[in-house]
DOROVEX-568412 format. One record per residue: residue number from 1; x, y, z of N, C-alpha, C in turn. Coordinates in steps of 0.1 Angstrom, whole numbers. Example, Ala and Ser with C-alpha at 12.3 -4.5 7.8 and 13.67 -1.06 7.14 Angstrom:
1 | 132 | -57 | 78 | 123 | -45 | 78 | 132 | -33 | 78
2 | 128 | -22 | 71 | 137 | -11 | 71 | 129 | 0 | 79
//
This chain:
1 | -383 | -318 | -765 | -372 | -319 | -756 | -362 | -308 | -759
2 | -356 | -302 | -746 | -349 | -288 | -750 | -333 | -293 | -753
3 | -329 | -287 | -761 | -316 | -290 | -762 | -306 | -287 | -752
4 | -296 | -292 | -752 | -290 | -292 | -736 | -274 | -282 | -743
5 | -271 | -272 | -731 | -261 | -262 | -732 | -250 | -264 | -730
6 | -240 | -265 | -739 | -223 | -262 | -740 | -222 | -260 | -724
7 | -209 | -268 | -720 | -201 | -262 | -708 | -189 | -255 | -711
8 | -185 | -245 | -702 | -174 | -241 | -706 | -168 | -239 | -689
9 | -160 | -241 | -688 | -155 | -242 | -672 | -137 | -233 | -672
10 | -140 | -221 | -665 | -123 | -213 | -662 | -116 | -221 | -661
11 | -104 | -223 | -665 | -94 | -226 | -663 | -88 | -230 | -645
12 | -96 | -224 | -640 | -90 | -222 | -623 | -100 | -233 | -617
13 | -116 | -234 | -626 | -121 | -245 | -621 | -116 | -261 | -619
14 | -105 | -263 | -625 | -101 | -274 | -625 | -91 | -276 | -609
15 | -82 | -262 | -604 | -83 | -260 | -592 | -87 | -263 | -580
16 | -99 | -256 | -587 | -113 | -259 | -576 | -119 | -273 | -574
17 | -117 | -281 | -584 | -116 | -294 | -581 | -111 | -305 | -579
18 | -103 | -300 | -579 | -84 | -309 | -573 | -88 | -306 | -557
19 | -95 | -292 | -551 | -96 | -288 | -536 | -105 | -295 | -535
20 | -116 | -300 | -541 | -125 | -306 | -537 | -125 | -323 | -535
21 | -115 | -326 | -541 | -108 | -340 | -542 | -101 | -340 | -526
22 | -96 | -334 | -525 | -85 | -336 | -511 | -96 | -340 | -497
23 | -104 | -331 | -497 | -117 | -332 | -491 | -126 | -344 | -491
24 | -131 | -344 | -503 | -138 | -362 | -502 | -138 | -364 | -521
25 | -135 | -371 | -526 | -131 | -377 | -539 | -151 | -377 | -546
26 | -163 | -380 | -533 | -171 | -381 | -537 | -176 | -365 | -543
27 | -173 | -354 | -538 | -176 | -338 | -537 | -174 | -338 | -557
28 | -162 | -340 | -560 | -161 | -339 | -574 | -172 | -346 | -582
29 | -174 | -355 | -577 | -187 | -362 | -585 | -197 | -356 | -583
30 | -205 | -350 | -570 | -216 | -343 | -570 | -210 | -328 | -577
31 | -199 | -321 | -575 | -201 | -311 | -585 | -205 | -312 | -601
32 | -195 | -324 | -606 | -192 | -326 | -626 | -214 | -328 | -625
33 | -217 | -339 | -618 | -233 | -336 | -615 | -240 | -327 | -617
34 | -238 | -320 | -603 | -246 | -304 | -607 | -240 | -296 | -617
35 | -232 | -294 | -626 | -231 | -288 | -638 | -235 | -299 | -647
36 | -238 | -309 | -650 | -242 | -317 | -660 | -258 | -313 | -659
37 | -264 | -309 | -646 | -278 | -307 | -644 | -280 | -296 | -651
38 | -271 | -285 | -646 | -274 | -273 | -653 | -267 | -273 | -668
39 | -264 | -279 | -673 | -264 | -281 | -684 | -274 | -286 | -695
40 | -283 | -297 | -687 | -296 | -306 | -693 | -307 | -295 | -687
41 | -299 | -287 | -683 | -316 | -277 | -676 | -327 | -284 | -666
42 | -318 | -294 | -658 | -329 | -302 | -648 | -327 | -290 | -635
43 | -319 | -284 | -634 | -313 | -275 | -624 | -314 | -260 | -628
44 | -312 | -249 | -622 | -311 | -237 | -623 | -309 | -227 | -610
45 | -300 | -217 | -609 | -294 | -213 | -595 | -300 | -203 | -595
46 | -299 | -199 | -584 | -305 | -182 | -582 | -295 | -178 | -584
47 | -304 | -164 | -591 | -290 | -151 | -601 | -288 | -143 | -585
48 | -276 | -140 | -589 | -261 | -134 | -581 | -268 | -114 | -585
49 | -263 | -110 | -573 | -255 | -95 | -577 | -250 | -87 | -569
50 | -245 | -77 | -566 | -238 | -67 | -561 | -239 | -75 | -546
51 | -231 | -73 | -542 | -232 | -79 | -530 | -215 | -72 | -515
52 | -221 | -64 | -510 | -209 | -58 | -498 | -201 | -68 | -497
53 | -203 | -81 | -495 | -193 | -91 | -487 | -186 | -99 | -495
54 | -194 | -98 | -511 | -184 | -103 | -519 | -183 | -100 | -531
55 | -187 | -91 | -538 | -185 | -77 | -546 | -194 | -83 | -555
56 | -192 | -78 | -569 | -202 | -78 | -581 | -201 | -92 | -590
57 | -215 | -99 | -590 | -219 | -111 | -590 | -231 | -106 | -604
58 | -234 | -95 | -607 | -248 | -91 | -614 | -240 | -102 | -629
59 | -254 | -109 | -633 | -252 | -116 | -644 | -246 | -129 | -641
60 | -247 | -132 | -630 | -242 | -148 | -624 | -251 | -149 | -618
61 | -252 | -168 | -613 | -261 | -173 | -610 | -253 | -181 | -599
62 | -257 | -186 | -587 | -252 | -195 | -578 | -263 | -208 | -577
63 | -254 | -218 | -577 | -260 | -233 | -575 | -255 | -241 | -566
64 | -260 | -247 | -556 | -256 | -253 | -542 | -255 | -268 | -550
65 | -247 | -270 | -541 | -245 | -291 | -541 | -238 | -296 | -532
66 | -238 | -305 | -524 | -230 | -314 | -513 | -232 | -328 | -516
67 | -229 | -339 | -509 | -230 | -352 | -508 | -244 | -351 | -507
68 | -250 | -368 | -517 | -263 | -370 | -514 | -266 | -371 | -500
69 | -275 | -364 | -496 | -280 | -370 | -483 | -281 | -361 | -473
70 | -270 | -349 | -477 | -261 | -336 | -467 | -271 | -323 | -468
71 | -274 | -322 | -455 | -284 | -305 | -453 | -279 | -300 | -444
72 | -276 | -285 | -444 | -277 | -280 | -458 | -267 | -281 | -468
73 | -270 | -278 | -478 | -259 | -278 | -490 | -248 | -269 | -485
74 | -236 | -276 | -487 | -226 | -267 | -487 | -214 | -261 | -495
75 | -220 | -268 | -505 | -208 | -259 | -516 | -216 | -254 | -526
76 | -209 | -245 | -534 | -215 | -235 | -541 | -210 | -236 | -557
77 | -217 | -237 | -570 | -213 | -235 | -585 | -214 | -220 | -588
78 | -209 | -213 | -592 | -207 | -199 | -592 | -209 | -204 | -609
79 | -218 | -197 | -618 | -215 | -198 | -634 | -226 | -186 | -640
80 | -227 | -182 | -652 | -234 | -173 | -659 | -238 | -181 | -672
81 | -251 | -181 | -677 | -256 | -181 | -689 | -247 | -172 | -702
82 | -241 | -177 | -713 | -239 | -169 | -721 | -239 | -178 | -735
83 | -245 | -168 | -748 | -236 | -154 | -746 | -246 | -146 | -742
84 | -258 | -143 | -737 | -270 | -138 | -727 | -278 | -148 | -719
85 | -281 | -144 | -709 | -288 | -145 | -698 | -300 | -151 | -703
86 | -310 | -142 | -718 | -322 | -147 | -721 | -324 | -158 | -732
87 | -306 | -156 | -737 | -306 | -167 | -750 | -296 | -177 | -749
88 | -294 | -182 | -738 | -278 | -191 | -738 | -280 | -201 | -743
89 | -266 | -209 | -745 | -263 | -219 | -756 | -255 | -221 | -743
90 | -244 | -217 | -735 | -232 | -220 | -729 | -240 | -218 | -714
91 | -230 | -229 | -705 | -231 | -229 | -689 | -214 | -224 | -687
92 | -213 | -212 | -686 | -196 | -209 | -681 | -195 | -212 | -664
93 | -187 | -218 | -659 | -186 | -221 | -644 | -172 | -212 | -642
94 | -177 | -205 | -633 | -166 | -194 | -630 | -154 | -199 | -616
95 | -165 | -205 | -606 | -161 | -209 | -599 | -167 | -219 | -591
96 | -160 | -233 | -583 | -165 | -240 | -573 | -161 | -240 | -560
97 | -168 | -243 | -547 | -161 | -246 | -537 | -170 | -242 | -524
98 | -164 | -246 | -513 | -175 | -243 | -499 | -182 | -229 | -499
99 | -192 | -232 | -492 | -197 | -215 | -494 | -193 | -209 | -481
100 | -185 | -215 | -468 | -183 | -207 | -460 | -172 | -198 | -457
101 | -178 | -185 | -452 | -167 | -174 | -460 | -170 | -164 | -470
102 | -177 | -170 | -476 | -178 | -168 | -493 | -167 | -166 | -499
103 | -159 | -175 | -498 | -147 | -172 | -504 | -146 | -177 | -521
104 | -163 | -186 | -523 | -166 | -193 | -538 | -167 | -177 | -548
105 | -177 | -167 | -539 | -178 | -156 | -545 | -169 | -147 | -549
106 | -163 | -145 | -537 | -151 | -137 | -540 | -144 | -141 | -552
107 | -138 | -155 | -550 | -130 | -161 | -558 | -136 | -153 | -576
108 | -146 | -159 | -574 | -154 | -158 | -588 | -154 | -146 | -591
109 | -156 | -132 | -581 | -152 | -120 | -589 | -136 | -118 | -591
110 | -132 | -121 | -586 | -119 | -121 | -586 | -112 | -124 | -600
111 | -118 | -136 | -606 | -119 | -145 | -617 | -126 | -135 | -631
112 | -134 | -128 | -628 | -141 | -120 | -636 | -133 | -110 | -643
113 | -129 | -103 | -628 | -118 | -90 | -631 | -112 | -92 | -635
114 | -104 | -100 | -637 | -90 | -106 | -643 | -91 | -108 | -656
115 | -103 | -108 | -661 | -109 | -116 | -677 | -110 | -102 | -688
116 | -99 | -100 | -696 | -106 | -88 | -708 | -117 | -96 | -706
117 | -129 | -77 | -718 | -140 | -82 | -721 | -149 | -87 | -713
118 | -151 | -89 | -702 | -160 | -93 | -694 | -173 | -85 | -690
119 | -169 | -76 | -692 | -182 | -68 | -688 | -197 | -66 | -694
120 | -205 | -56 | -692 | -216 | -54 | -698 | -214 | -56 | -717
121 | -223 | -63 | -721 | -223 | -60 | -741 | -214 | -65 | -742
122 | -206 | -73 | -742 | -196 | -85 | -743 | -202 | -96 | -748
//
């Protein structure tokens, strides 16, 4: 059995789920879910990167979740494996929230830049 990974969630994620509350009280529960998944490793997102419409994502991963039952998914877990990609211990959640817009992305670089130390070899 694999051992299951540390969460660590920004500070702004709790934000992100106060907005998600206003919306439907049930959205919070399928998010704390999908990061509990990717936490137990039942789940895993496709890796993020450079991207025109919502800038530099390399080294993050995106994971969808909505209400059971809801196609397509429409909110998005923005988080990175650390403290590497090939060895993590930690699920960091950078950011939550609808993906239309991409404003989950943006947010999340946005969240990045702002962070000493964030970059490459950190």
């Amino acid at each position: 059995m694999q051992v299951a990974w540390h969460r660590s969630l920004l500070p702004q994620v709790l934000d992100d789920l106060r907005g998600l509350s206003e919306l439907d009280e049930e959205l919070v529960d399928a998010a704390l879910q999908a990061i509990s998944d990717l936490a137990s490793r039942r789940r895993i997102g496709k890796a993020l990167g450079a991207r025109l419409v919502s800038g530099d994502l390399e080294g993050c991963r995106r994971l969808r979740f909505d209400l059971p039952g809801q196609r397509p998914e429409r909110y998005r877990i923005v988080y990175r494996l650390r403290p590497t990609e090939g060895e993590p211990d930690t699920v960091e959640v950078i950011s939550v929230g609808p993906r239309g817009g991409h404003a989950v992305y943006q947010e999340a670089v946005t969240r990045l830049d702002a962070r000493p130390g964030t970059g490459e070899g950190t």
